[in-house]
PALUMSE-500580 format. One record per residue: residue in three letters; x, y, z of N, C-alpha, C in turn. Coordinates in steps of 0.02 Angstrom, whole numbers, padded with zeros to 5 digits, always signed. Atoms other than C-alpha are relative to their C-alpha. Last residue first. Layout:
alaXYZXYZXYZ...
! end
This chain:
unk-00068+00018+00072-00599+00077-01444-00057+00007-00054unk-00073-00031-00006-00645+00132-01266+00035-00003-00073unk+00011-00045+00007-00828+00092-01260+00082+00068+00014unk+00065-00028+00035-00821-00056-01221-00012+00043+00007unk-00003-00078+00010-00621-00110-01182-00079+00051-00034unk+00020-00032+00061-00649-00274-01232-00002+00062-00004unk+00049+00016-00009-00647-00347-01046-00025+00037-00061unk-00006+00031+00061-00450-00389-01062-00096-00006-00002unk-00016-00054+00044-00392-00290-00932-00041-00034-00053unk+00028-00059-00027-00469-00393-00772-00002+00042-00073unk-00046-00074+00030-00417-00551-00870-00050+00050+00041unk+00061-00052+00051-00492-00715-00780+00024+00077-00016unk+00001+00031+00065-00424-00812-00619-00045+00057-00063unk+00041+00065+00021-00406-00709-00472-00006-00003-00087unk-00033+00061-00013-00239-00629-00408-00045-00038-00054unk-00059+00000+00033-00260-00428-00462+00008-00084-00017unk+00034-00033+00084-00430-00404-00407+00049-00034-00050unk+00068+00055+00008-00403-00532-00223-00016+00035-00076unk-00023+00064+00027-00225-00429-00236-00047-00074+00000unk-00049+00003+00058-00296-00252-00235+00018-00082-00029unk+00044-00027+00051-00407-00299-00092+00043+00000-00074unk+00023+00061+00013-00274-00385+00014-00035+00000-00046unk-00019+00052+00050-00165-00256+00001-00040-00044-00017unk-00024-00008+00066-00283-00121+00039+00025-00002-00031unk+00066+00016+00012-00334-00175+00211+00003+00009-00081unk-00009+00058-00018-00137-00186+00260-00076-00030-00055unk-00043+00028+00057-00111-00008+00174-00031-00077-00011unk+00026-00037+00069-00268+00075+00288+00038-00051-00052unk+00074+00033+00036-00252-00051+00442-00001+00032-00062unk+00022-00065+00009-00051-00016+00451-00088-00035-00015unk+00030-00018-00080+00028-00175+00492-00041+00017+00022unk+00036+00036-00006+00069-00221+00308-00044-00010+00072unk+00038+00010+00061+00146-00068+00237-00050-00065+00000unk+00037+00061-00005+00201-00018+00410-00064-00020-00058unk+00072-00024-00024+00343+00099+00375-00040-00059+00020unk-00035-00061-00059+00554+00089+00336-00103+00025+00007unk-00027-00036-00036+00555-00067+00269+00020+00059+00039unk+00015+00026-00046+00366-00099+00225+00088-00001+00048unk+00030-00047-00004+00376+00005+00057-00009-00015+00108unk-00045-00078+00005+00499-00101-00010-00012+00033+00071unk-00039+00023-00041+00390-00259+00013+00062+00046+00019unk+00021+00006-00081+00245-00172-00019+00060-00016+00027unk+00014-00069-00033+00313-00103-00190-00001-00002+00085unk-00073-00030-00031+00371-00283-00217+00015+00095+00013unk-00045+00044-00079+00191-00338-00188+00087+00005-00002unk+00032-00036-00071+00118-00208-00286+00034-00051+00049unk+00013-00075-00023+00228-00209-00453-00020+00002+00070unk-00072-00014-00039+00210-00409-00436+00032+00074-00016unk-00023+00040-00094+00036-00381-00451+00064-00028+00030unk+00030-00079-00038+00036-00246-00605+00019-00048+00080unk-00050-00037-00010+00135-00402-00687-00010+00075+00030unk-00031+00012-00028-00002-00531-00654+00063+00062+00017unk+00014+00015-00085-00139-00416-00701+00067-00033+00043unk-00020-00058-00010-00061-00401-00881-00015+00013+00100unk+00054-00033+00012-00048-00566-00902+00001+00066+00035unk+00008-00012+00075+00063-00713-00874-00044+00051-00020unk+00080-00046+00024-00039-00783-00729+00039+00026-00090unk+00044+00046+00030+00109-00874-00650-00052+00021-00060unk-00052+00017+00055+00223-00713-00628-00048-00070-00030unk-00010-00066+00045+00076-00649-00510+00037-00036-00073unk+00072-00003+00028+00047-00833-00428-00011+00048-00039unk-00009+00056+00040+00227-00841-00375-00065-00003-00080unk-00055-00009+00038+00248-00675-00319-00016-00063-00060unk+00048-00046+00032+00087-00688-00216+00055+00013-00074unk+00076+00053+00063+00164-00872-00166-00022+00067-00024unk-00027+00067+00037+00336-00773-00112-00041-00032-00035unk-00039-00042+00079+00256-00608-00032+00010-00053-00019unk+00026-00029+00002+00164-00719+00092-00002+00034-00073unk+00021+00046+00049+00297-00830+00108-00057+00020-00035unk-00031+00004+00056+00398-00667+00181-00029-00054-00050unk+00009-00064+00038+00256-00630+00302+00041+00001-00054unk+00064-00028+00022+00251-00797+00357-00017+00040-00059unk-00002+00067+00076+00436-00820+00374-00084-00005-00020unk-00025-00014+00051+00423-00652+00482+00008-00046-00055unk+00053-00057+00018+00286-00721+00606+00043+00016-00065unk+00050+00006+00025+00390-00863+00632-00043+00050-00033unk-00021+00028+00073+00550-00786+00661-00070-00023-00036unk-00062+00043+00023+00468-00714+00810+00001+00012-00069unk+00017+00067+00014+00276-00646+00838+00053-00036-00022unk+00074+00028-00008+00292-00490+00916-00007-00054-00006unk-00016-00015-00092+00482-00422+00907-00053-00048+00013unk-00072+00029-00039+00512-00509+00740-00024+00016+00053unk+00052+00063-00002+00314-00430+00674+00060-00050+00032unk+00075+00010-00023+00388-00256+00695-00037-00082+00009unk-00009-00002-00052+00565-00289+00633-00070-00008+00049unk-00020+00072-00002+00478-00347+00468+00028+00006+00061unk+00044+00028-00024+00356-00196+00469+00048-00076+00034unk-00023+00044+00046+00493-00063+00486-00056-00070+00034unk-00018-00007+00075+00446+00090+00552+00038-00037-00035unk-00076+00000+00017+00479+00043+00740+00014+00023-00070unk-00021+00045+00025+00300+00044+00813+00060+00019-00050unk+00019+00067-00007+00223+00125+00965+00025-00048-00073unk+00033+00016+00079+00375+00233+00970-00058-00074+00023unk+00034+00074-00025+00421+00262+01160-00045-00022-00045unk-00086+00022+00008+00536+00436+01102-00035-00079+00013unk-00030+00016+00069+00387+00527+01082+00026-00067-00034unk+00043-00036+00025+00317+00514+01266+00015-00040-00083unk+00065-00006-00012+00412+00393+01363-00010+00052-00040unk+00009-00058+00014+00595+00309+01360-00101+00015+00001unk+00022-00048-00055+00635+00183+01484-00026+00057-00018unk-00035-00048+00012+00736+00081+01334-00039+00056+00066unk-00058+00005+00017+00693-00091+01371+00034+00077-00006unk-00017+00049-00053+00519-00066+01455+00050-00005-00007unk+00004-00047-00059+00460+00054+01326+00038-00002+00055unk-00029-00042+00033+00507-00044+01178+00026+00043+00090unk-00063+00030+00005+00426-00194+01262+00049+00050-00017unk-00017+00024-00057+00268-00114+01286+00074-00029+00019unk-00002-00059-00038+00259-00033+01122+00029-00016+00085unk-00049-00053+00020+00299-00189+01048+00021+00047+00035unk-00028-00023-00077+00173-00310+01156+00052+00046-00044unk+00032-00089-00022+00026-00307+01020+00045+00010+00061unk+00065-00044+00026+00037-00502+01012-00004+00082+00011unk+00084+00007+00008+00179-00585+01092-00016+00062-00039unk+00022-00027-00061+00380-00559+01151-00100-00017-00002unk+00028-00054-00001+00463-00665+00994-00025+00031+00089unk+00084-00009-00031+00472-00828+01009-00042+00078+00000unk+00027+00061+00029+00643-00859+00901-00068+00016+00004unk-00028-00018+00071+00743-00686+00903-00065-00065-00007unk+00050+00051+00023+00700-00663+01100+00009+00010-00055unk+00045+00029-00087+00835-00554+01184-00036-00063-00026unk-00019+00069-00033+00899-00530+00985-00004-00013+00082unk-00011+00064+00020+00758-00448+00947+00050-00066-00004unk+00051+00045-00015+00746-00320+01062-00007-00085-00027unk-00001+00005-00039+00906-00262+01003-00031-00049+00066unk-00050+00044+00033+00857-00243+00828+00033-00048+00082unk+00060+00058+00012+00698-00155+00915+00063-00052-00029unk+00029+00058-00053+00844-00039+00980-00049-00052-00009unk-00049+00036-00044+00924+00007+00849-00021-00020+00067unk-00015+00052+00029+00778+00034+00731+00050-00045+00056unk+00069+00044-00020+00688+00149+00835+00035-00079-00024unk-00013+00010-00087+00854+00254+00859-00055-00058-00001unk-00049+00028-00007+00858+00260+00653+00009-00026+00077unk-00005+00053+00023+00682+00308+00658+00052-00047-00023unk+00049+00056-00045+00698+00433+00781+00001-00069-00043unk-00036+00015-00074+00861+00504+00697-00053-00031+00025unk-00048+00056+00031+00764+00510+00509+00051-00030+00079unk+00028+00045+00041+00621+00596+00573+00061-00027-00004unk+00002-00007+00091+00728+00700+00684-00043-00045-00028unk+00061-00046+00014+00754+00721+00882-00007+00018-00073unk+00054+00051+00028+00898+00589+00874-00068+00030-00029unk+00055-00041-00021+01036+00709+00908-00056-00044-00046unk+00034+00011-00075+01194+00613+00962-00048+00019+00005unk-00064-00019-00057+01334+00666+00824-00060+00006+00074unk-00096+00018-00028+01293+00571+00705+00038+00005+00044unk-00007+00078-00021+01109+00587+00713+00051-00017+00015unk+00028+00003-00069+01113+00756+00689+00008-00062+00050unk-00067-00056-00039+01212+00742+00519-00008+00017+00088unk-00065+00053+00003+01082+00599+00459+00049+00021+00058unk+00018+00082-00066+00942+00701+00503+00057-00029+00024unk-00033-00030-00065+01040+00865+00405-00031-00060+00041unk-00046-00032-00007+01035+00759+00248+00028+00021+00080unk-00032+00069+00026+00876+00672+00245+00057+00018+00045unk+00023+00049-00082+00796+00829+00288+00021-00036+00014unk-00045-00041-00063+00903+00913+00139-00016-00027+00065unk-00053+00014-00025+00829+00777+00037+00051+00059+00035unk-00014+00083-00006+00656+00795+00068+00069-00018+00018unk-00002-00044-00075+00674+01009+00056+00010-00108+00034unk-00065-00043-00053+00757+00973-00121-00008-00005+00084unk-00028+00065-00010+00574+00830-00161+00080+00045+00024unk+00050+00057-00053+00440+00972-00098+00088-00051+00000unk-00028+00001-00062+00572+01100-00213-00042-00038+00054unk+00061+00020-00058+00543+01021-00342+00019+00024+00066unk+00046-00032+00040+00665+01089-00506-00033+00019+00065unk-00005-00051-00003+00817+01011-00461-00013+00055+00008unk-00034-00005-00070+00782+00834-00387+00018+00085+00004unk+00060-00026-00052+00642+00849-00541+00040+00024+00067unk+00010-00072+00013+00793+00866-00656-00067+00002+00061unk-00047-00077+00012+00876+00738-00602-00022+00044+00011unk+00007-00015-00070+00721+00621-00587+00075+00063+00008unk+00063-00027-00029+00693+00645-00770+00020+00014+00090unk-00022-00069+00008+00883+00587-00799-00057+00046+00027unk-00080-00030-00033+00850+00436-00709+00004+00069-00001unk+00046-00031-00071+00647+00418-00799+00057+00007+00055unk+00052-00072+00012+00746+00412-00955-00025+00030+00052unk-00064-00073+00008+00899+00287-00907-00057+00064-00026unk-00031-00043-00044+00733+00193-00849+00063+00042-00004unk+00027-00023-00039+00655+00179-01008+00028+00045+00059unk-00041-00075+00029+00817+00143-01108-00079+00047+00060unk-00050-00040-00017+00806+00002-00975+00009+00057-00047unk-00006+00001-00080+00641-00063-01010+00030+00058+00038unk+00034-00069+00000+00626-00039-01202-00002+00014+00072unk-00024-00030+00057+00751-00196-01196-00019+00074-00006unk-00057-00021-00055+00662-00279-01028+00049+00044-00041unk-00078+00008+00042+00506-00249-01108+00048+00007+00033unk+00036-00001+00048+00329-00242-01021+00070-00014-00061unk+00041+00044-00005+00404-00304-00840-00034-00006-00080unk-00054+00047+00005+00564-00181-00881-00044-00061-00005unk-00026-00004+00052+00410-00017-00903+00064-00083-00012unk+00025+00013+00058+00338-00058-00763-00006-00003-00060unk+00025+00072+00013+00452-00081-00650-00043-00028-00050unk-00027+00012+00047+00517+00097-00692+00013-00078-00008unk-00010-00035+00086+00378+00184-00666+00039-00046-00022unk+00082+00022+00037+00354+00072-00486+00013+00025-00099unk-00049+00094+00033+00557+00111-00443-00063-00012-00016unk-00043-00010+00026+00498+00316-00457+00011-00072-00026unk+00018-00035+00058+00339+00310-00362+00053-00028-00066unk+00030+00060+00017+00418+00205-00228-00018+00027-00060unk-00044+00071+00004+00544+00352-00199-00017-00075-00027unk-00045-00033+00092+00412+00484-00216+00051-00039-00018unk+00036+00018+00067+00314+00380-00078+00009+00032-00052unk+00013+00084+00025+00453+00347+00038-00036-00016-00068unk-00040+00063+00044+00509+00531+00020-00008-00051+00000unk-00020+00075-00014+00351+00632+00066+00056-00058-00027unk-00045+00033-00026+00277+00780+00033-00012-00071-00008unk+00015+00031-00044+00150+00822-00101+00084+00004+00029unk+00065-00052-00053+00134+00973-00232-00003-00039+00089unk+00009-00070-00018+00284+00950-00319-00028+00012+00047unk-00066-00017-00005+00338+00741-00348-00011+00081+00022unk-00055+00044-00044+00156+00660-00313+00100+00041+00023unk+00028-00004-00059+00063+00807-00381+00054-00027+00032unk-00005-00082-00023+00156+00843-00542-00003-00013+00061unk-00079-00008+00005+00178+00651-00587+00007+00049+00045unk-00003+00035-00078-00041+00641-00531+00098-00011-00003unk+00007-00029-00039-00040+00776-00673+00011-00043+00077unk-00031-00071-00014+00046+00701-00788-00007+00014+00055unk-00079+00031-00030-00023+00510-00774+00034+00058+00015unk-00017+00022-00094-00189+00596-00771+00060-00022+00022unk+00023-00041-00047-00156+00675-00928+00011-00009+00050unk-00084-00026+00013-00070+00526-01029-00010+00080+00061unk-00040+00062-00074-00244+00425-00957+00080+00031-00003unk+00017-00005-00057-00339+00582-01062+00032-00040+00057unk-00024-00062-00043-00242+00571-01191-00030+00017+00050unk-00063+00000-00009-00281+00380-01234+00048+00077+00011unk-00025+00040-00086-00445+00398-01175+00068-00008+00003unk+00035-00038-00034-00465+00530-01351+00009-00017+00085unk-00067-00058-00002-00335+00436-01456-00041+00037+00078unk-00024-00048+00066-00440+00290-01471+00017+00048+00036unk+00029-00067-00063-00386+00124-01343-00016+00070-00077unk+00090+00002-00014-00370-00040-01459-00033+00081+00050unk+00043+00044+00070-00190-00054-01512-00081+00039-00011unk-00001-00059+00048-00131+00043-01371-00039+00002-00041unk+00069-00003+00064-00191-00114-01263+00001+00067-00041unk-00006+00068+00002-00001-00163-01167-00087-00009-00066unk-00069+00053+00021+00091-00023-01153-00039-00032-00040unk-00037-00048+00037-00078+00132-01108+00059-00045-00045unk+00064+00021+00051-00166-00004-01019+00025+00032-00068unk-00004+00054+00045-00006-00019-00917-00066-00018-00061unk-00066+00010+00040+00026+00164-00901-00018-00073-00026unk+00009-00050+00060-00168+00184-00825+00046-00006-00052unk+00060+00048+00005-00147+00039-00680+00011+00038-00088unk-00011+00087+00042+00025+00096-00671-00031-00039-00043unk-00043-00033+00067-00022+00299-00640+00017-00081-00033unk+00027-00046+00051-00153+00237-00516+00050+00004-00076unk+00025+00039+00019-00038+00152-00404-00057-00002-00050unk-00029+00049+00049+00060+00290-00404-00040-00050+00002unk+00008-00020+00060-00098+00392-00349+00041-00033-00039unk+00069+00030+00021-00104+00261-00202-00021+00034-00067unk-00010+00086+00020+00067+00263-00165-00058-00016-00027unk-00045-00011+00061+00079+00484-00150-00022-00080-00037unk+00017-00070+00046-00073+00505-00036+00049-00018-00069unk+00046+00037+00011-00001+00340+00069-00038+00040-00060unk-00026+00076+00032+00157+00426+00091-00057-00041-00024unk-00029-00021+00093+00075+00618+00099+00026-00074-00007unk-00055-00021-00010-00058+00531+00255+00058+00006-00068unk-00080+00045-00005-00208+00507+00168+00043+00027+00034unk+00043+00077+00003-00378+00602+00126+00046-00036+00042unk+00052-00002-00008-00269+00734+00028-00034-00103+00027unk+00038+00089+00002-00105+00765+00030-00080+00012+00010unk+00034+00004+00013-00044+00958-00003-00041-00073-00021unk+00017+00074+00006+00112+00987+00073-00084-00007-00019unk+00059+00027-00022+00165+01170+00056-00010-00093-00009unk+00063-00063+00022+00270+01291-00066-00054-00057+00037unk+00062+00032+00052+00436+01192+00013-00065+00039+00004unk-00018+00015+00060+00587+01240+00114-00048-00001-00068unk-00016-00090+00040+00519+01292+00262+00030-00001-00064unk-00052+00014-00027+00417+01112+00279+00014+00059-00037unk-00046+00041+00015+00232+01149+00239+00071-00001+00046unk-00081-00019-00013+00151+01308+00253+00049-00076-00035unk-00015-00065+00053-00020+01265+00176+00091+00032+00010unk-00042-00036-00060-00024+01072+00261+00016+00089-00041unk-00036-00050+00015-00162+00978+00197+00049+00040+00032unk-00094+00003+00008-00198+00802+00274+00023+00058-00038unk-00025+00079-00005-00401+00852+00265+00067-00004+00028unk+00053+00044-00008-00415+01024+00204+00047-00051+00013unk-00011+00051-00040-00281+01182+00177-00044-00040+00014unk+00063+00009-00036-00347+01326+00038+00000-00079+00053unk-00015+00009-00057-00210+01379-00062-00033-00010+00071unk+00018-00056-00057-00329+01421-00194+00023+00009+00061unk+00019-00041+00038-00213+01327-00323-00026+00070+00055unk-00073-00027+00008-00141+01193-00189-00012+00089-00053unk-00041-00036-00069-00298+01169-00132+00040+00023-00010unk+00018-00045-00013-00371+01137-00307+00004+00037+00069unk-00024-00065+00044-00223+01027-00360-00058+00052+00048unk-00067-00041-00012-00259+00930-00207+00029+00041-00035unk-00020-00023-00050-00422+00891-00240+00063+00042+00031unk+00055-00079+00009-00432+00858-00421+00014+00034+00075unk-00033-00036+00036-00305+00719-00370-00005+00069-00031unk-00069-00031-00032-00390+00647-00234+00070+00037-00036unk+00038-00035-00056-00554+00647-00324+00059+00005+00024unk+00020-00066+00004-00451+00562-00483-00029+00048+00038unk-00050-00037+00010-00391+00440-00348+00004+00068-00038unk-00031-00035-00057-00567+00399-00308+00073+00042+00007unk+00053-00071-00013-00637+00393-00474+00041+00002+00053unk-00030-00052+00034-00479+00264-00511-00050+00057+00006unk-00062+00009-00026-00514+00137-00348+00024+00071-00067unk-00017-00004-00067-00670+00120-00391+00034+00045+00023unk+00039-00052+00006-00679+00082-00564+00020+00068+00065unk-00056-00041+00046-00562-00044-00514-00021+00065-00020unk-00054-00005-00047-00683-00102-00392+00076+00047-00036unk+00014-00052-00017-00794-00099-00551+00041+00016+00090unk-00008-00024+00052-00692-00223-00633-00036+00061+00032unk-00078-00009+00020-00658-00339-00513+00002+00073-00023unk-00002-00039-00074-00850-00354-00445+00069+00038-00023unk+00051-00065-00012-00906-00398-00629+00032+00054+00062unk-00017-00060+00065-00753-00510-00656-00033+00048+00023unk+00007-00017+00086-00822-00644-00542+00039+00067-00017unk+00013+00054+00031-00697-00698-00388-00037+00016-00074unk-00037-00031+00068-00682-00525-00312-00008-00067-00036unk+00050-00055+00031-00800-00598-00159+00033+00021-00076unk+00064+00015+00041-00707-00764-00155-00053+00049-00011unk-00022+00061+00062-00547-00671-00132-00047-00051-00036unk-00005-00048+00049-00623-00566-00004+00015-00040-00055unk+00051-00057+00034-00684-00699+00095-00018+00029-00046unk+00034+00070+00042-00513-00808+00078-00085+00006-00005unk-00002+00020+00057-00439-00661+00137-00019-00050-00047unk+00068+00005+00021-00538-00628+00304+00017+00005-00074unk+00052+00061-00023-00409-00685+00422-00053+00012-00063unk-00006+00068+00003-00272-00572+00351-00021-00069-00017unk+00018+00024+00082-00383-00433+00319+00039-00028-00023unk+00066+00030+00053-00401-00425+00486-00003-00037-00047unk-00037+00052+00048-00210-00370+00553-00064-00047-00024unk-00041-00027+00062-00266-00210+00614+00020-00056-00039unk+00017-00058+00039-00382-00284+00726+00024+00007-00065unk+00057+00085+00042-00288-00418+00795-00063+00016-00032unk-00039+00026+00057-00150-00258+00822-00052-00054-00032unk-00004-00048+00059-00288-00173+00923+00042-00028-00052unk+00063+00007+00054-00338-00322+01032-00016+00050-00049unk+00017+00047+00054-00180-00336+01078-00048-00018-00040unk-00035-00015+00025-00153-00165+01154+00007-00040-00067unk-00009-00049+00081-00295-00148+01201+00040-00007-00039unk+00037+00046+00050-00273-00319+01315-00036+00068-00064unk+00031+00003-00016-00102-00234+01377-00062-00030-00050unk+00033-00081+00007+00044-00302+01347-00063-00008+00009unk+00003-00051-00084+00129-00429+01424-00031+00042-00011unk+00016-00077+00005+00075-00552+01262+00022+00032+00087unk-00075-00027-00036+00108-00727+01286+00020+00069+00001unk+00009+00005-00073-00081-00756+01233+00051-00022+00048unk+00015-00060+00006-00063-00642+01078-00007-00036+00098unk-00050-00058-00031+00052-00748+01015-00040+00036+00053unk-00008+00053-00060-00098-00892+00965+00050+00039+00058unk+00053+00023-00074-00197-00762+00887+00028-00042+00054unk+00026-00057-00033-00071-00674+00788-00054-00027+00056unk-00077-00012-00037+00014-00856+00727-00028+00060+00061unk+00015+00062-00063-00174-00884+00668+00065+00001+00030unk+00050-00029-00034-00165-00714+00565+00002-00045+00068unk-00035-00029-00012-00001-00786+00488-00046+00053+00039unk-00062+00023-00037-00081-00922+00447+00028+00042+00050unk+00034+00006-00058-00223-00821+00371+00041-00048+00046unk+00040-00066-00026-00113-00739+00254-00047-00022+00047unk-00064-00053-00032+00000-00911+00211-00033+00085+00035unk-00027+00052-00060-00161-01017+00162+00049+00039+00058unk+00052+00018-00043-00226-00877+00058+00020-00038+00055unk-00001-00089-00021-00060-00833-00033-00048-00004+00049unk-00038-00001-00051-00048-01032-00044+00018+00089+00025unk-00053-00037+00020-00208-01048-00135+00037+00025+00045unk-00053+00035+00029-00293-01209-00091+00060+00034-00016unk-00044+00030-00048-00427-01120+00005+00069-00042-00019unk-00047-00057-00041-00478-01011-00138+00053-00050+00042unk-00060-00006+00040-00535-01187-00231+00048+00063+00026unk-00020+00074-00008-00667-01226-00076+00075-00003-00058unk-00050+00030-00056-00690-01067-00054+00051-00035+00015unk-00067-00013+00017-00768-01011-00221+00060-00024+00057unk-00046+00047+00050-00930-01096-00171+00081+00005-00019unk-00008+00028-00063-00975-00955-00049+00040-00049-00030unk-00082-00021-00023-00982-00854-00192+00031-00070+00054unk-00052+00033+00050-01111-00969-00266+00056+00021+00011unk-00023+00061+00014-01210-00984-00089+00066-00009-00074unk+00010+00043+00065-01209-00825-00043+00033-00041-00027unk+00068+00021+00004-01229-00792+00161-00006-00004-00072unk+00017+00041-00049-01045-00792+00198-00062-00020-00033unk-00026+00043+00017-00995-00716+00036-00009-00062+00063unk+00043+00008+00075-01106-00541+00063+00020-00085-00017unk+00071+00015-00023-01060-00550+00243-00015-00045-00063unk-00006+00056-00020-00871-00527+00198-00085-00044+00002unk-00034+00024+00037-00878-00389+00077-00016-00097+00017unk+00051+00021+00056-01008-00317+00191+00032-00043-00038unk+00057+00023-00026-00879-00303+00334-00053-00048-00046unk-00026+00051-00006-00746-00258+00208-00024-00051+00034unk-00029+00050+00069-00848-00137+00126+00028-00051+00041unk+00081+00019+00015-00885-00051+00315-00002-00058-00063unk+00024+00037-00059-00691-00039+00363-00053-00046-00011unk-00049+00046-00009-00627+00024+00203-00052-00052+00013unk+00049+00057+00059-00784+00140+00204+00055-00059-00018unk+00064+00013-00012-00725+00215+00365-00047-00032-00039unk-00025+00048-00051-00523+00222+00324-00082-00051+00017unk+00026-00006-00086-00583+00335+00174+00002-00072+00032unk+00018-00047-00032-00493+00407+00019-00043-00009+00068unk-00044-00061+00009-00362+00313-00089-00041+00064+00046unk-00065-00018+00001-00444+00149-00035+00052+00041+00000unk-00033-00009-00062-00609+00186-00014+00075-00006+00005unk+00007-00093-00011-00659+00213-00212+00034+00026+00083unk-00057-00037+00051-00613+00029-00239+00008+00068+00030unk-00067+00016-00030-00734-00027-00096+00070+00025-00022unk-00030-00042-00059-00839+00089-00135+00034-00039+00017unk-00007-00080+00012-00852+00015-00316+00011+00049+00065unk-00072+00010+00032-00867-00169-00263+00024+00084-00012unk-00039+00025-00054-01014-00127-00137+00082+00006-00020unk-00004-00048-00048-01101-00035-00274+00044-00007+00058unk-00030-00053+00047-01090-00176-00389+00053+00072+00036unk-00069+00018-00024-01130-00301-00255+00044+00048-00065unk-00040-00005-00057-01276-00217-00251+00072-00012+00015unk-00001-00082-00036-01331-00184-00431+00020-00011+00084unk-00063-00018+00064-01290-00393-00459-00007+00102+00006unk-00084+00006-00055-01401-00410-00310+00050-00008-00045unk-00008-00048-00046-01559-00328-00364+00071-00003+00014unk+00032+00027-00065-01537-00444-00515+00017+00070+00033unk-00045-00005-00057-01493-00371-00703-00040-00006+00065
! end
């Protein structure tokens, strides 16, 4: 083994491992990620066939829409040079995509990506145990509930990234039974438990106990559509009883509940009232300009400007990505972002393989997950689609590496 097969080892593996727990090694990995494929020649090679792929083509498109917007922009030049930022790992998919390219990197990225969630899962049980608040912990919680206990993450991102976990684990669990012995195969029935427990008890958050839920039961209809559905009439009744049991997911929908009821009658001051008020006016916004949009990083600015409001109430972004990129970058920007999804869709269902059907799991999670948040906006989610789907997209079985030392 070369120096630089142990490097890009290491590289691949925090990159994985950053995902469910730091913004700062995101960042750095993705840096390196890129370097590493600039300056080597056989990665570098991968380009030339990356570039052809219309997930690739369409993700930096839709970067180059962001640059050209950005100079009809009213807003300020932070303002835009923070969204052209956040929206990176756009431009630098055909990078990443030739970095994940061999297997080796794939595979321990994956690695990655499940130490880290076990760390965020050990974690939060043992806060929740010694009641001992860290990071995104909350020991009180909402008055309803024994506490919020995210770790690392905000609880929606905390919850999406252990489900994404529980899939990776369930589908190895469907699809290589055969070959796993009993011993990894209760141990991955474990973690699936306990990160169940976490996500639905110990954590807030309804988007990501909600995604949780249609993920379980995507995965199960993608592996059999027959064993599918008695599936989900299982994980139905399951959620029943959790709606009964949890009080994290009761205090959820009572919030829900009285938001709504507030809302009705004129009182916006709510999670669910701000983000219903955010909606109706960016809807607003957009038809003023529906075609061209306003520019680059002008939202906030535009929000502000139309409605007069200021502190709170002068959302810098609307909790919905597809309104979000309408105000900014038009229709365009949004046919982008929907072709986006569409070739990753395409190329998932293409593949045939257990990878493909984990990757349309994540891109109709995102696409979910992106009406009422910024599942593609967001640097943390945004930076950790692309990743996921440079492991998930490229040629060559991720699952299928003999399982050594598993069977």
């Amino acid at each position: 083994m070369t120096k630089k097969f142990y490097l890009y080892t290491i590289i691949s593996f925090i990159a994985g491992f950053a995902i469910p727990v730091s913004t700062a090694f995101q960042n750095i990995t993705f840096l390196f990620m890129s370097l590493v494929v600039i300056f080597d020649k056989s990665l570098r090679a991968h380009i030339k066939e990356i570039s052809k792929n219309y997930f690739v083509i369409f993700s930096v498109a839709l970067y180059v829409v962001c640059l050209i917007w950005s100079f009809k922009s009213n807003a300020s030049k932070s303002d835009v040079s923070h969204m052209l930022l956040k929206m990176r790992g756009f431009v630098l998919c055909p990078l990443i995509f030739a970095y994940f390219r061999p297997l080796n990197s794939r595979i321990w990225a994956s690695y990655g990506f499940l130490f880290g969630s076990i760390t965020t899962l050990a974690i939060s049980f043992a806060m929740f145990v010694f009641k001992y608040p860290m990071f995104s912990a909350v020991d009180s919680g909402w008055s309803c509930s024994i506490g919020d206990w995210a770790v690392f993450r905000y609880h929606t991102y905390h919850n999406y990234f252990l489900a994404v976990m529980v899939i990776g684990l369930l589908s190895i669990i469907l699809y290589y039974r055969d070959v796993l012995n009993k011993k990894i195969k209760y141990s991955f029935y474990l973690l699936i438990l306990l990160a169940a427990i976490d996500i639905l008890y110990l954590v807030q958050g309804r988007a990501g106990q909600i995604l949780f839920v249609i993920m379980l039961m995507m995965v199960f209809l993608l592996w059999s559509i027959r064993k599918g559905i008695i599936a989900c009439i299982i994980i139905s009744l399951m959620s029943l009883f959790v709606l009964q049991t949890s009080s994290a997911v009761k205090c959820g929908v009572g919030r829900l509940q009285s938001d709504v009821a507030h809302y009705d009658v004129g009182q916006s001051n709510s999670s669910i009232g701000e983000r219903l008020e955010f909606h109706a006016y960016t809807l607003k916004l957009i038809k003023e300009h529906p075609i061209l949009g306003y520019g680059t990083g002008s939202f906030h600015y535009e929000y502000q400007k139309y409605t007069g409001f200021s502190g709170v109430r002068a959302t810098r972004h609307p909790h919905n990505d597809y309104y979000w990129i309408w105000v900014e970058l038009g229709i365009t920007g949004v046919i982008m972002l929907l072709l986006i999804l569409a070739s990753g869709l395409y190329y998932a269902y293409k593949l045939k393989s257990v990878e493909g059907k984990f990757a349309i799991i994540i891109l109709l999670s995102y696409a979910i997950c992106a009406l009422q948040g910024g599942a593609f906006t967001d640097n943390i989610s945004s930076a950790a689609f692309i990743v996921i789907m440079a492991i998930l997209l490229a040629p060559g079985s991720l699952y299928q590496f003999r399982f050594n030392g598993l069977n």
